[in-house]
C-alpha positions in Angstrom: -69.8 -221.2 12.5 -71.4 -217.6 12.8 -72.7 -218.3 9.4 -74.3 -221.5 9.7 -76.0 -220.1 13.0 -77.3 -216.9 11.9 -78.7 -218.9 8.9 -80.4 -221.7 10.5 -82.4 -218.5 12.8 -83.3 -216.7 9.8 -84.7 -220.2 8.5 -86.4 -220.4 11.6 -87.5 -217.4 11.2 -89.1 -217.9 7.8 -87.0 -216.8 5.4 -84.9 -218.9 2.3 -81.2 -218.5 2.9 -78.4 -218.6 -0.1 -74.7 -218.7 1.8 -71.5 -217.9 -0.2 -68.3 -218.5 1.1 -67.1 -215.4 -0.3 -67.6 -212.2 -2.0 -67.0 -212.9 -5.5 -70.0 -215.5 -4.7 -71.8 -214.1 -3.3 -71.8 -211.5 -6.5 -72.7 -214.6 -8.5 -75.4 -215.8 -6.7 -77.3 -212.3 -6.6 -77.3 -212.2 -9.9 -78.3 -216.0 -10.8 -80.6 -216.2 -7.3 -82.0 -211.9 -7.5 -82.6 -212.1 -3.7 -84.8 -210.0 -2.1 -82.2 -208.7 0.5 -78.3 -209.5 0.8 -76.7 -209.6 4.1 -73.4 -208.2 3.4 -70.1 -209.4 5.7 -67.6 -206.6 5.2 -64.9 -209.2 6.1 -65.1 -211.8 2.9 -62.2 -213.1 1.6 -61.6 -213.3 -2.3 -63.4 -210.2 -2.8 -64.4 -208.3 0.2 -67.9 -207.2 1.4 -67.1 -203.6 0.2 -66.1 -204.3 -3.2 -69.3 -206.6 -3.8 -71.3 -204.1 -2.5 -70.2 -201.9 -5.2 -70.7 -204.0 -8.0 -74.4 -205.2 -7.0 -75.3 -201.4 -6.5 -73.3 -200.7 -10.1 -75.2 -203.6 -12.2 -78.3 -203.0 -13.1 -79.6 -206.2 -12.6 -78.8 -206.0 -8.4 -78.8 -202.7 -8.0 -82.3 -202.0 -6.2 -81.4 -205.2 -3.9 -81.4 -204.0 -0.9 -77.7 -204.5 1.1 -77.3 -204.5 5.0 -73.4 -204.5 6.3 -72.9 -206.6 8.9 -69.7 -206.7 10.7 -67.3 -207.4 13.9 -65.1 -204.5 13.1 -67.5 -201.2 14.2 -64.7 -199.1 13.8 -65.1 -195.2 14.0 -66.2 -194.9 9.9 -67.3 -198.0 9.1 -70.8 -197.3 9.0 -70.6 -194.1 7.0 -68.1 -196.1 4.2 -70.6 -199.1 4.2 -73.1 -196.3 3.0 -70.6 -195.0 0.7 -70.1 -198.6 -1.0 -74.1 -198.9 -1.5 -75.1 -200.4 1.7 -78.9 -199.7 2.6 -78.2 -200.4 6.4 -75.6 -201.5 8.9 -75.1 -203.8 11.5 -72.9 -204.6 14.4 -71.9 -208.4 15.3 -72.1 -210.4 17.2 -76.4 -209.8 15.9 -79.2 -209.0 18.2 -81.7 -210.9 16.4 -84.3 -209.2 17.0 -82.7 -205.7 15.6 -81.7 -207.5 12.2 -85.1 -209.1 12.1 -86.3 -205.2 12.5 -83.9 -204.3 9.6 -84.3 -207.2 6.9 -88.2 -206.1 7.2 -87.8 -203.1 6.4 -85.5 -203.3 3.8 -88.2 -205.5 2.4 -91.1 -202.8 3.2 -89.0 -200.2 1.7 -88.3 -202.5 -1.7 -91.4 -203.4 -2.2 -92.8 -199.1 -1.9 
């Protein structure tokens, strides 16, 4: 449900959105779709959001995609291992739009330097 809403906003808001159900997916479809930014759930099932992260960042064909963590669990460390996994930012649910709008543009700014 989270999934779905935060999508349709960021459709709203401009953007194409590619969903995966989970992280071994969502590994898949980075490296058929090469999006310009991932929005990382730490909490996947399958293969979790900390284990795709390190195999985008390792393959050289989704390594300079920029990654922002997004999760429920802000527990003391979380940030500093989503860094750790390859994460390029971090974010806290439930989302403030507005702040991940702030961070998806300038992941994007920061790509494209």
């Amino acid at each position: 449900m989270n999934r779905d809403m935060l999508s349709r906003r960021l459709s709203r808001s401009g953007y194409r959105v590619v969903m995966a159900e989970d992280g071994r997916r969502g590994v898949d479809l980075a490296l058929e779709e090469r999006p310009d930014v991932i929005l990382m759930d730490l909490s996947l099932p399958v293969l979790d959001g900390w284990e795709a992260t390190r195999l985008l960042k390792s393959s050289p064909e989704t390594r300079h995609i920029p990654v922002i963590a997004l999760t429920a669990h802000a527990m003391a460390g979380d940030q500093e291992k989503a860094y750790e996994a390859g994460c390029d930012d971090f974010d806290t649910k439930p989302v403030v739009m507005a702040r991940l709008l702030d961070k998806i543009n300038a992941a994007l700014a920061n790509r494209n330097e």
